[in-house]
VEXTI-101799 format. One record per residue (C-alpha): x, y, z; residue in one letter. Coordinates in steps of 0.05 Angstrom, whole numbers, plus 5000, padded with zeros to 4 digits. Example, Ala and Ser with C-alpha at 12.3 -4.5 7.8 and 13.67 -1.06 7.14 Angstrom:
# VEXTI-101799
524649105156a;527349795143s;
//
This chain:
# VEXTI-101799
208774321960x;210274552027x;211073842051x;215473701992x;219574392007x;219673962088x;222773392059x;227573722016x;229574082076x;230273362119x;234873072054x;239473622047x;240973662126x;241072892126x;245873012069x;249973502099x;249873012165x;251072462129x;257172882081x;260073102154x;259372432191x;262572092118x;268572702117x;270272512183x;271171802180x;275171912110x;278672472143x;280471962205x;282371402156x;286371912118x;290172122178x;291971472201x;293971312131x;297571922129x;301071872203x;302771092188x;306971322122x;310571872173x;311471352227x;314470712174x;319671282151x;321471522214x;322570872241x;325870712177x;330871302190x;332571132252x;333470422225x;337770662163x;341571142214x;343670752262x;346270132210x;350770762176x;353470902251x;354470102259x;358270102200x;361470782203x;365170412273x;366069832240x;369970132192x;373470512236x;375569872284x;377769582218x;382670092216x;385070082284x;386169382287x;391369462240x;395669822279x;402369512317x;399569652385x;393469272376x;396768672332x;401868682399x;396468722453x;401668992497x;398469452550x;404069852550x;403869992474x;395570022471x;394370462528x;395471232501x;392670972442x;386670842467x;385471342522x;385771852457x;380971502415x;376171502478x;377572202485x;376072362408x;369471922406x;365572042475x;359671672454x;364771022460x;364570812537x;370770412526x;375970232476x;379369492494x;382568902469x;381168212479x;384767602470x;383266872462x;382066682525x;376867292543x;382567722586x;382268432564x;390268592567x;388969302535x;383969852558x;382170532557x;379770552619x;382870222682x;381169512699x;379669422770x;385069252815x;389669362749x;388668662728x;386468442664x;378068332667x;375367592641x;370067782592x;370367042575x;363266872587x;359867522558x;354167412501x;359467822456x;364367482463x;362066732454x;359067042391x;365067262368x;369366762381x;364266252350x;362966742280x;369867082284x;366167672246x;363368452271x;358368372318x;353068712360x;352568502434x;346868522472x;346169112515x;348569032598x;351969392644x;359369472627x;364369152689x;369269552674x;364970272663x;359170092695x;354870402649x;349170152597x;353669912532x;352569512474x;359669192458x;361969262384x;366768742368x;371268642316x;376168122301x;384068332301x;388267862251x;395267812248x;398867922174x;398567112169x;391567192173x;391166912251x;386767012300x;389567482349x;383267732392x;378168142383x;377668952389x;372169092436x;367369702432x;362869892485x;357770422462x;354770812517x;347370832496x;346271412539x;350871802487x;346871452443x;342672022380x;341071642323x;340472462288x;332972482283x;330473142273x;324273212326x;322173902321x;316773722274x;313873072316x;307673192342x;308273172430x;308172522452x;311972192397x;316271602425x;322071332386x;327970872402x;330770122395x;329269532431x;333368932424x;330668172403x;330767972479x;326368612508x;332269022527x;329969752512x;336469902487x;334970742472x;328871142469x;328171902462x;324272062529x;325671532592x;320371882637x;319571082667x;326971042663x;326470312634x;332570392583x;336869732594x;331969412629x;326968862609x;320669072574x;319168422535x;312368302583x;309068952574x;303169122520x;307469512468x;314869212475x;311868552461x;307568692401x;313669052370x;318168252387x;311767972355x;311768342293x;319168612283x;316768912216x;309769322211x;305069782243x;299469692292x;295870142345x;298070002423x;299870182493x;305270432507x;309970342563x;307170972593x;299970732585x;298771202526x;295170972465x;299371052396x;300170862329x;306570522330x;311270292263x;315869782281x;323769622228x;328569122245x;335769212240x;338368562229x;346068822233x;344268962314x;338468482318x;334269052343x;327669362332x;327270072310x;320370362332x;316971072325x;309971262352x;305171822363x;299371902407x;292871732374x;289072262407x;293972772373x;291172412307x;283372462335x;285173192356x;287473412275x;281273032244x;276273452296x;279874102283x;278373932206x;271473652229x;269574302264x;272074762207x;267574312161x;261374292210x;262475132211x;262075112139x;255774662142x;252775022192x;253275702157x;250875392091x;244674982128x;242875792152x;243276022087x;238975462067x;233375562124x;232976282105x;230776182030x;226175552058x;223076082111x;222276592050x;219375982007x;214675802069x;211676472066x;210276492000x;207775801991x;202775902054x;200176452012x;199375991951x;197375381992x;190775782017x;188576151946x;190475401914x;186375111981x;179875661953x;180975481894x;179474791907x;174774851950x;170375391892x;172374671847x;169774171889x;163474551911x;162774621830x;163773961822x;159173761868x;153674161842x;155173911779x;153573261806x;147873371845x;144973741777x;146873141732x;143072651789x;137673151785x;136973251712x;137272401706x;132372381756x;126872901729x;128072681650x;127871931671x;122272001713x;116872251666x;119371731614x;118071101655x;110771341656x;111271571580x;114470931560x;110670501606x;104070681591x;105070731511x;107669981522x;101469791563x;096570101513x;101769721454x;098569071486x;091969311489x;088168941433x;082669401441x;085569941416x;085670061338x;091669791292x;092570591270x;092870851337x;097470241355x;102470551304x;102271141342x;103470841398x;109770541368x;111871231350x;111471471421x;114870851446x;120770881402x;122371651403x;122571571485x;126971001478x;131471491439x;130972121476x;133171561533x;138871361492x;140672221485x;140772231558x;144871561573x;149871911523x;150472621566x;150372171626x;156971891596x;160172391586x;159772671651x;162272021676x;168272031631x;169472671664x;169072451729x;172071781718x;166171401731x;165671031663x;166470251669x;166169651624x;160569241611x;164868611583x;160868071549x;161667561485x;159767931418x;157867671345x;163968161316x;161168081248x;154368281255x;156368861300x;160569071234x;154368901192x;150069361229x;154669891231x;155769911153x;148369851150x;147770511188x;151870841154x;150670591086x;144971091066x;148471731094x;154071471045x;149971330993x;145972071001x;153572490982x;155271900923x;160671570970x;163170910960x;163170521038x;167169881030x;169469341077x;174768871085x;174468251139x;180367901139x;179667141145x;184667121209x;179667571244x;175667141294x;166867131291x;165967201377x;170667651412x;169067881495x;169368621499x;165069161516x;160869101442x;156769781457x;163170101472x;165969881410x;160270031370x;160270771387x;168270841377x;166770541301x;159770931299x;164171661311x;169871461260x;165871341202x;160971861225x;166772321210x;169671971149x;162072051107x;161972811145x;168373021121x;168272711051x;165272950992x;168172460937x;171271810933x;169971340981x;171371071057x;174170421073x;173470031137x;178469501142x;178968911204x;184768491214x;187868151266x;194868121295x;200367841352x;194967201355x;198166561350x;191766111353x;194465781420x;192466351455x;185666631460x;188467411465x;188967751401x;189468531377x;184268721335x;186569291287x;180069691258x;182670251197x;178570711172x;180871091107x;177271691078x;178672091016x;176372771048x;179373461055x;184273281103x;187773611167x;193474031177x;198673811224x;196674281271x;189274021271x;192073321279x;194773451344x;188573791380x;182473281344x;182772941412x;182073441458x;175173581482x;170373991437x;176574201388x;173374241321x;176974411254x;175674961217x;171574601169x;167574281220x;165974971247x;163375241180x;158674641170x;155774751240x;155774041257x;157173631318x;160673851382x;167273631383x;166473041434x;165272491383x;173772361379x;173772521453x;169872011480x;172471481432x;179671571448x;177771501520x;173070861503x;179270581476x;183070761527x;178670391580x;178869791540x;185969831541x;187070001469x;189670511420x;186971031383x;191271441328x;189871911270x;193872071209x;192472581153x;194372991085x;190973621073x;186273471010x;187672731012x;184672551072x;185072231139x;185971511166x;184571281243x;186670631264x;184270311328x;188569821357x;184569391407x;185468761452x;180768271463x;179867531479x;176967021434x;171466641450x;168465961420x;161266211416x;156166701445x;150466561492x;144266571459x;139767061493x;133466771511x;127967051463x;123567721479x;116867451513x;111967811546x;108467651612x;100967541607x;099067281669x;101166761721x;102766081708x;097465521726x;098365341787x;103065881808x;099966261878x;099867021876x;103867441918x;103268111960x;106968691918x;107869301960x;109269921906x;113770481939x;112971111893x;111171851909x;108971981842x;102071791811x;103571631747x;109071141760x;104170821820x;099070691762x;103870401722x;106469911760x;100569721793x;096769571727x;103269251702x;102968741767x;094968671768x;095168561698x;097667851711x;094567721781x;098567921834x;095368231889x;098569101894x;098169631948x;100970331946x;105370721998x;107271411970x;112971482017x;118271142062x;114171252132x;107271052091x;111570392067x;113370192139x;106170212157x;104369792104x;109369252115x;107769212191x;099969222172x;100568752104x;106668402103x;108368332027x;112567881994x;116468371950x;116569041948x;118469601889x;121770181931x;122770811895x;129571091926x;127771881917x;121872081963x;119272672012x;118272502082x;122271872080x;126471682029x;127670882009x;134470872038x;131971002102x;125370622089x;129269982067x;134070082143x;127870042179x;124069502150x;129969032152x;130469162234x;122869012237x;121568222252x;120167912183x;124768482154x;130067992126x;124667462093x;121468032048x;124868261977x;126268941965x;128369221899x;130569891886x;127170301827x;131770901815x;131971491762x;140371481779x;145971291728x;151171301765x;154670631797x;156470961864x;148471081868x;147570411858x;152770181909x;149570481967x;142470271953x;146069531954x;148969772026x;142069982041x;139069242046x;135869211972x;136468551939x;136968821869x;136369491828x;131969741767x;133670401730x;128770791705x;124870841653x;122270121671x;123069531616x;117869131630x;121468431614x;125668671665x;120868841723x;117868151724x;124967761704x;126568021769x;120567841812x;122867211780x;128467101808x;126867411880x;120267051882x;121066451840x;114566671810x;111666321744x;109066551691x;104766521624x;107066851567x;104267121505x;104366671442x;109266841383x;107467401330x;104867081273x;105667721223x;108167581159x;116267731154x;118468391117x;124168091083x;118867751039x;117468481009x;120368570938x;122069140886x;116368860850x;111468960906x;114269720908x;114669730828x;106969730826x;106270380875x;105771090830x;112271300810x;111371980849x;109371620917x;114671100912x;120371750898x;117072030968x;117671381008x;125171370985x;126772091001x;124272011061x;127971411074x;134271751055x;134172141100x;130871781162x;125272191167x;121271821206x;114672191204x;113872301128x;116271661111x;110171361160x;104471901127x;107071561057x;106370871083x;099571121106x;098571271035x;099070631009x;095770251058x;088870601023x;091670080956x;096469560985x;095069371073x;100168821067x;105369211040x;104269841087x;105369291147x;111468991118x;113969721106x;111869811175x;115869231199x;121769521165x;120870351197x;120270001268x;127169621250x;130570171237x;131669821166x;130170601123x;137470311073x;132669641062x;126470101041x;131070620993x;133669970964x;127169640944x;125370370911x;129670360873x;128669620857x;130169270792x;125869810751x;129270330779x;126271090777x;124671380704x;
//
């Protein structure tokens, strides 16, 4: 969180920065924008004002012309006339008349030497004599005033519409104001005219004093000849940077320019910048204030949270070490229970009865086994531990021995359990089959718990599979016509030990059965959903992918290991183990079929024996005083022959991580506990490459050849027991009744026997109640 509150605090000042750094280049582009809209209508104005004064004179020539003096060009006539216009218009320089030839017989102010001046070969004049129409001359120093002009000329006609002369103009450009209001330019602004050929013909400050003279070759002048029409940013003839906007006025053929310094333009966008930046600044301290105030009170909540996790994880790792433990102790003692009740199976010895017995033992270990594997489970779905165990499955008998499994507790409440297969729905599928078996094992677990008339169904189909491909959804339903759930119970069936109301009065179950089969679907990547009407009852429909496959590999039959092959040399077996019982155990197991055993009861007693005996294999228990195997297995790798010798790692551990680090450790292969004796030699096997001889096939007759009519010649009374007790899997009764009628019928008790030690109790109820039936 506090890192979080950090790099909120980084954004919103990089925003800020950012917002600032973006205003001011939009306010800059803005104010140029803005300042080269003022500048194109100032020059424009100036422009537009000085073509009304060009006309305004031209207008006013027109008029003058008309007068008898002028038409006369008689000095004598022309003179007053003219000194009085001068007098009336000051910005004129000059008022003269010209004739043909380029002598200027009239003037307002005296010729020098009184004779008339030759203006013959003047710009002006050539033009006008060539266009005979107003014109602009080109700014020079006047002969006859000597000051800076630009000639206006306009031509004088006689009533006949001749050609008399021309009425000449000079304009004195000092007297020059093109009525621009400047009071609101910024300071620095330059505005004025320059003419086609570089003359700078007027400008409103001449600190260079370069009005009427050439200015064609420097930076600014030239641009503005280059683009007569426009705006650009230049140097101006002072060496000051502006942004300059350039209008022709083609009646003069001069350029009419305005521009204004572009650091006046920088200076307005900072002003608004720092105003901004003020604004930011006093809104980033507001900001750091609450994120100080949230600092404090998140340290406070980062340590209790940072207890609080700690109290967790040192929970959680008791929990752990406590769940190790428990698997350790509980598997432990069964490896010698199951192992030695397997041992004395094979011992022919020992009496058929007590062989039963045995059997008893053997299978309600292998159970209690399967209770723990279960609690081990969930505590790895809790600690997301849980993986797949993906392998090629016979679909159809996994839904045969499902149904058979569930058939009797259906049959006990008068429930109907029928399924449906679809033909579409493929024979071998890859998934994790035990995984499945349990999610279908809970759902119609629930279905027979939760309904007391009617029926469940259990249909299989199969869907988005277009036989080209070998991935297919497998949809399971199961339908029950039980009491229902409320909307409310519907939502919650998932959640870890929730139970409905009527599950709490009948005092069944935990609440984990949903639980863990959601999240078995969920690790096989499928779907798990639940629908309901109160009194109607409940469906569940499991939507799961899997791949197709063209067969299963057939696993290679159950055999057990009687002794060494011919011709097969024994080997040195080194047995790690720090308890007794399991040293026995093994030991007999291995002598059993000739291979030569010693016994180390620790990790430091193991390292002994290998430097003393050298064995070929070793079984290294990983859980020992003194020295445990992890450390054992280190040090006999580093010893010389250490790499040649097989270690495998016998463990009372469940979990994978366990496993993972024995691996590191050096061991070539690991065993859980309780042992499986196919196992323990499979994998001396395949370490060793030993050989071996195994015991011949079981020639008992098959149950399946047992009939109603064998059990239809059993007392009524003892064959109602034997059902009962089928019914309702009790195991022990079921075996005293079997003992019952092995005093009239031994064949039949073993085939009954065959049956109890296959789990097959619905195949016994069904041959009670045989063709005959009960009376």
């Amino acid at each position: 969180m506090k890192n979080y509150l950090y790099a909120l605090a980084a954004v919103v000042v990089a925003s800020l920065v950012g917002m600032l750094g973006f205003t001011l280049y939009s306010d800059f582009d803005n104010a140029v924008d803005e300042e080269r809209g003022r500048l194109r209508t100032l020059s424009t104005l100036i422009a537009n004002n000085t073509a009304v004064l060009l006309e305004r004179n031209r207008e006013r020539m027109t008029g003058i012309n008309k007068r008898p003096e002028v038409q006369a060009m008689d000095p004598a006539q022309c003179g007053t006339l003219f000194a009085d216009l001068q007098a009336m218009f000051p910005e004129f320089a000059n008022v003269a008349t010209v004739d043909l030839n380029g002598s200027a017989p009239c003037s307002a102010v005296p010729q020098p030497g009184g004779k008339p001046v030759s203006v013959a070969k003047t710009e002006w004049f050539q033009r006008a004599l060539a266009e005979k129409r107003f014109v602009v001359g080109k700014p020079f120093i006047g002969p006859i005033t000597g000051k800076l002009v630009s000639v206006l000329v306009e031509p004088v006609w006689s009533e006949n519409k001749e050609l008399r002369g021309f009425l000449g103009l000079p304009l004195d450009l000092e007297r020059f104001n093109p009525r621009i209001p400047a009071g609101s330019l910024p300071e620095g602004t330059r505005f004025g005219f320059i003419s086609a050929d570089g003359i700078m013909v007027w400008r409103n400050a001449d600190q260079e004093q370069l009005i009427g003279k050439y200015v064609g070759d420097q930076t600014g002048p030239k641009l503005a000849l280059q683009i007569r029409d426009g705006d650009a940013q230049t140097i101006g003839t002072d060496g000051v940077a502006r942004r300059y906007a350039f209008v022709s006025i083609p009646e003069a053929n001069w350029i009419a320019f305005s521009g204004v310094p572009t650091a006046s333009i920088t200076n307005r966008v900072l002003a608004a910048a720092m105003r901004n930046t003020l604004v930011g600044v006093i809104g980033l301290s507001l900001i750091g204030v609450l994120l100080w105030f949230l600092m404090r009170r998140i340290d406070r909540a980062d340590r209790d949270l940072h207890a609080a996790l700690e109290a967790a994880e040192a929970a959680n790792r008791a929990k752990s070490v406590f769940l190790s433990n428990m698997s350790h102790e509980l598997r432990t003692p069964l490896n010698a229970i199951l192992g030695f009740a397997e041992l004395m199976e094979h011992d022919e010895n020992i009496p058929q009865a007590q062989k039963r017995n045995l059997n008893t033992i053997n299978r309600s270990g292998r159970h209690l086994l399967t209770l723990i594997n279960d609690i081990l489970d969930l505590s790895k779905i809790e600690a997301g531990r849980l993986t797949m165990q993906i392998q090629v499955g016979d679909l159809r008998e996994l839904i045969e021995t499902i149904v058979e499994a569930m058939e009797l507790r259906a049959r006990q409440k008068g429930l109907e359990l029928n399924v449906h297969v679809g033909d579409d729905v493929p024979r071998f599928i890859s998934t994790d089959p035990g995984k499945l078996r349990q999610i279908l094992m809970n759902l119609l677990s629930n279905a027979v718990k939760f309904t007391d008339h009617g029926g469940i169904d259990l249909d299989v189909s199969a869907s988005d599979w277009d036989r080209q491909s070998t991935r297919l959804t497998l949809v399971f339903v199961v339908r029950d016509t039980g009491i229902g759930m409320a909307d409310d119970e519907l939502g919650r069936i998932f959640q870890p030990f929730y139970q409905t109301e009527h599950g709490i009065r009948s005092g069944e179950g935990t609440g984990l059965g949903l639980t863990i089969a959601r999240q078995f679907t969920q690790l096989l990547g499928g779907e798990l959903v639940a629908a309901s009407i109160v009194d109607k009852g409940s469906a569940f429909t499991l939507r799961l992918p899997v791949d197709v496959a063209e067969t299963m590999v057939a696993l290679p039959p159950h055999r057990r290991v009687v002794a060494l092959a011919q011709g097969q040399a024994s080997r040195r077996i080194l047995v790690v183990e720090d308890r007794e019982d399991n040293q026995r155990l093994l030991t007999q197991l291995l002598q059993q079929v000739g291979l030569e055993t010693r016994v180390a009861a620790n990790g430091k007693e193991a390292l002994e024996a290998f430097e003393a005996w050298h064995p070929h294999f070793i079984w290294m228990d990983m859980r020992m005083p003194v020295m445990d195997g992890y450390e054992a297995t280190r040090r006999i790798r580093a010893l010389p022959g250490g790499h040649e010798v097989k270690i495998a790692a016998l463990t009372a551990s469940a979990f994978r991580e366990d496993r993972d680090d024995i691996i590191a450790a050096g061991c070539d292969d690991v065993l859980s506990k309780p042992l499986d004796e196919e196992q323990l030699f499979s994998a001396m096997e395949r370490l060793l490459g030993l050989h071996y001889r195994y015991a011949e096939a079981s020639t008992l007759p098959v149950a399946a050849s047992v009939s109603g009519a064998d059990l239809a010649r059993l007392p009524t009374d003892l064959r109602q027991e034997l059902s009962r007790a089928a019914q309702i899997l009790d195991e022990e009764t079921t075996q005293r009744v079997i003992d019952r009628v092995r005093e009239t019928d031994a064949r039949l008790a073993d085939e009954l026997e065959q049956l109890v030690r296959a789990y097959r109790y619905d195949r016994i109820v069904t041959l009670c109640e045989g063709p005959q039936g009960f009376p």
